[in-house]
N, C-alpha and C positions, 0 to 999 in steps of 0.2 A: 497100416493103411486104414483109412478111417470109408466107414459104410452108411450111407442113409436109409434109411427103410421106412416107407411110408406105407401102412396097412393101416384099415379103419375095423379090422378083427380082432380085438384087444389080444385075445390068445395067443391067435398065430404072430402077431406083432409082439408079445414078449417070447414066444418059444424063438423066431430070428434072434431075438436081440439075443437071450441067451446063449446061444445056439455060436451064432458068429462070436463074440465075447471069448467065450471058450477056444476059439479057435484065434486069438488073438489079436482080432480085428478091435478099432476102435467103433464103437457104434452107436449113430445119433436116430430116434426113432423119432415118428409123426403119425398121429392117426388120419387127418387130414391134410388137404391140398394148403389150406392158409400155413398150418405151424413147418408144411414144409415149405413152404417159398422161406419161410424167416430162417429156415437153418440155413438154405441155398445163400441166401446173403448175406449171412457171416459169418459161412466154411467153406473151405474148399474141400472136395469129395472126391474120392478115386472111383465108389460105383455108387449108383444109386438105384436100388430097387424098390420099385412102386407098382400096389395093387395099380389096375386100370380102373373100375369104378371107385372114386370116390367120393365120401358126403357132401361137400361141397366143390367137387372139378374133375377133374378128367387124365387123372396118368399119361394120355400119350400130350397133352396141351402142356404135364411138367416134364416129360422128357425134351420137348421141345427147347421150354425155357433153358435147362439144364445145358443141353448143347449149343443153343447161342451165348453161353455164359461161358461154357470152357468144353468144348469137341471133345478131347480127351479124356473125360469123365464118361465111365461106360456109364449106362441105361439098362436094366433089365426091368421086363414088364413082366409082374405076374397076375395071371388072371384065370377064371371062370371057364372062359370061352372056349372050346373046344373045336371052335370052327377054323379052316385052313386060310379063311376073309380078313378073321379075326388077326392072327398072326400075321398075315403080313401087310395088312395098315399096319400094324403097331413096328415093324421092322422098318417100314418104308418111312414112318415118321420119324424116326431115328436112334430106335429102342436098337439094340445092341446084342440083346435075347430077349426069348420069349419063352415063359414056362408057363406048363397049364396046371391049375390045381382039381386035382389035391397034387402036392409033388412030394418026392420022397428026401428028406433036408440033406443027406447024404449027396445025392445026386444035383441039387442044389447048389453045396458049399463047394462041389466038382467043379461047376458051370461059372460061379464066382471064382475060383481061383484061375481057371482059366482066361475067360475074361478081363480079371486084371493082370495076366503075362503080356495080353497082347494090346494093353492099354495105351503103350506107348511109354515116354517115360515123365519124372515130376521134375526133373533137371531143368532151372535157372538160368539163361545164362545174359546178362544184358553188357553187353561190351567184354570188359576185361574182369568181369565179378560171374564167377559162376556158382551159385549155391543150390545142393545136393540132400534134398530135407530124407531119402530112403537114408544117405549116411551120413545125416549129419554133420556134413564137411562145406567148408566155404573156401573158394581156391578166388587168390585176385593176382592177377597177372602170372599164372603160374604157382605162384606161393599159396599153402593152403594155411585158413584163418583160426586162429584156436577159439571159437566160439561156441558154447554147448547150452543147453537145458532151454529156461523160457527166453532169455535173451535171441538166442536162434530159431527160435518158432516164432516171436517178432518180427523179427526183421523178415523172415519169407512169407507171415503172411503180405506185412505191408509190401511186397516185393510183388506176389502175386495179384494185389490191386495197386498195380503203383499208377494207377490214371485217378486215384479217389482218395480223399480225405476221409481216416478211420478215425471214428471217435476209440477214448478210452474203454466206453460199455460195449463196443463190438472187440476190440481186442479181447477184453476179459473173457466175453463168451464164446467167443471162436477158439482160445487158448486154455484156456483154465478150466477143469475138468466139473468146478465146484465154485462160480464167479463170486456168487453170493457169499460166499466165505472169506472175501479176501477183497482188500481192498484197491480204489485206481493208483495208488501210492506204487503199487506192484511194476506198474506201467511204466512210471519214469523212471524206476530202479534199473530196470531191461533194457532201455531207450539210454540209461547213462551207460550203464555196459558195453552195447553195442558202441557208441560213440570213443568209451575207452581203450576199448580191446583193438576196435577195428578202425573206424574212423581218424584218430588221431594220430595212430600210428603210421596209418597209409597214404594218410593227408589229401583222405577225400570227406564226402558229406554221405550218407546213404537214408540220411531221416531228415524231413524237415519238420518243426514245429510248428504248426498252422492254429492262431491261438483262440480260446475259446471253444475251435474244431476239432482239433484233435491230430494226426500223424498225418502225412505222406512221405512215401517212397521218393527220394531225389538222385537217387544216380542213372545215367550221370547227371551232370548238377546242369542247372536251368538257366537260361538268359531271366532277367529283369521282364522282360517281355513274353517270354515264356510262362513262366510263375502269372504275370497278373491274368494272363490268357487263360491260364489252367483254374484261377481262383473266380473268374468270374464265370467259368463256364460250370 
């Protein structure tokens, strides 16, 4: 499960990062309100925790954004504030918890795993394609799809923005642990697989190439009218 963590404490923001790491989690960190909007935009996140004051915005204004982007992404707000006011503006804006520091990381990593049992689940399912990114499994009509590694974390990202056109530089960074070491070439390798593995066999579409732009998500597949609708919008 992948975690954001937006602290403007450098310490305490590497002792999380290490902290969860250890415990398995995948973890994208921010010291700021700006570098976290930019991870918000090309990852999806199962929790995200965020100091409340930060140097340039306001924690319960990205919890906000965070759940008009996707509900199911908890929110845990950590802060200062010791006041009973304090907590609950921050629950009532859509923070998920609220912890007050100092906190003890134990009790902490408690609260996150709990939190993420009762998240709901990351399950796919648009028509007769259901994809399963906890295991890795793609089931289409019944039948499940033998698709593994970066080819399968393609397809469900572009799966999970399938209303948007992804460039190649947001693929890389939302997938690739190390973008800058690797090249967009990477992308149509994944995009051919996907097309091989699963697409031609099943004699559907599930990617479209939208040129110069970059991907979209197309299953199910689109009217003539649908497409120009969605490229001018």
């Amino acid at each position: 499960m992948r975690i954001l963590i937006i602290e403007d404490e450098i310490t305490l923001n590497r002792t999380l990062q290490e902290g969860l790491t250890d415990f398995g989690y995948q973890v994208d960190a921010a010291e700021n309100y700006k570098d976290a909007e930019y991870f918000i935009d090309i990852r999806n996140y199962d929790l995200v925790l965020t100091d409340w004051m930060l140097p340039d915005g306001d924690g319960l204004e990205l919890c906000k954004m965070v759940k008009n982007r996707s509900s199911r992404t908890a929110v845990v707000i950590i802060s200062a504030r010791d006041d009973k006011e304090s907590e609950i503006e921050a629950l009532k804006s859509g923070a998920d918890d609220y912890i007050k520091k100092p906190f003890d990381f134990d009790i902490l990593l408690a609260r996150i795993e709990a939190r993420l049992r009762f998240g709901g689940t990351n399950v796919i399912e648009i028509d007769d394609l259901i994809i399963n990114p906890d295991e890795e499994k793609i089931e289409y009509a019944g039948n499940e799809i033998e698709l593994k590694g970066k080819p399968f974390e393609v397809l469900t990202h572009l799966a999970r923005h399938r209303d948007q056109i992804v460039s190649k530089e947001q693929l890389l960074d939302a997938i690739w642990e190390e973008p800058e070491l690797v090249t967009p070439n990477v992308i149509e390798v994944a995009i051919n697989q996907i097309r091989q593995k699963m697409d031609k066999p099943l004699q559907i579409s599930t990617i479209e190439t939208i040129r110069r732009r970059g991907y979209r998500f197309c299953y199910p597949n689109l009217t003539e009218d649908e497409k120009a609708a969605k490229n001018n919008s």
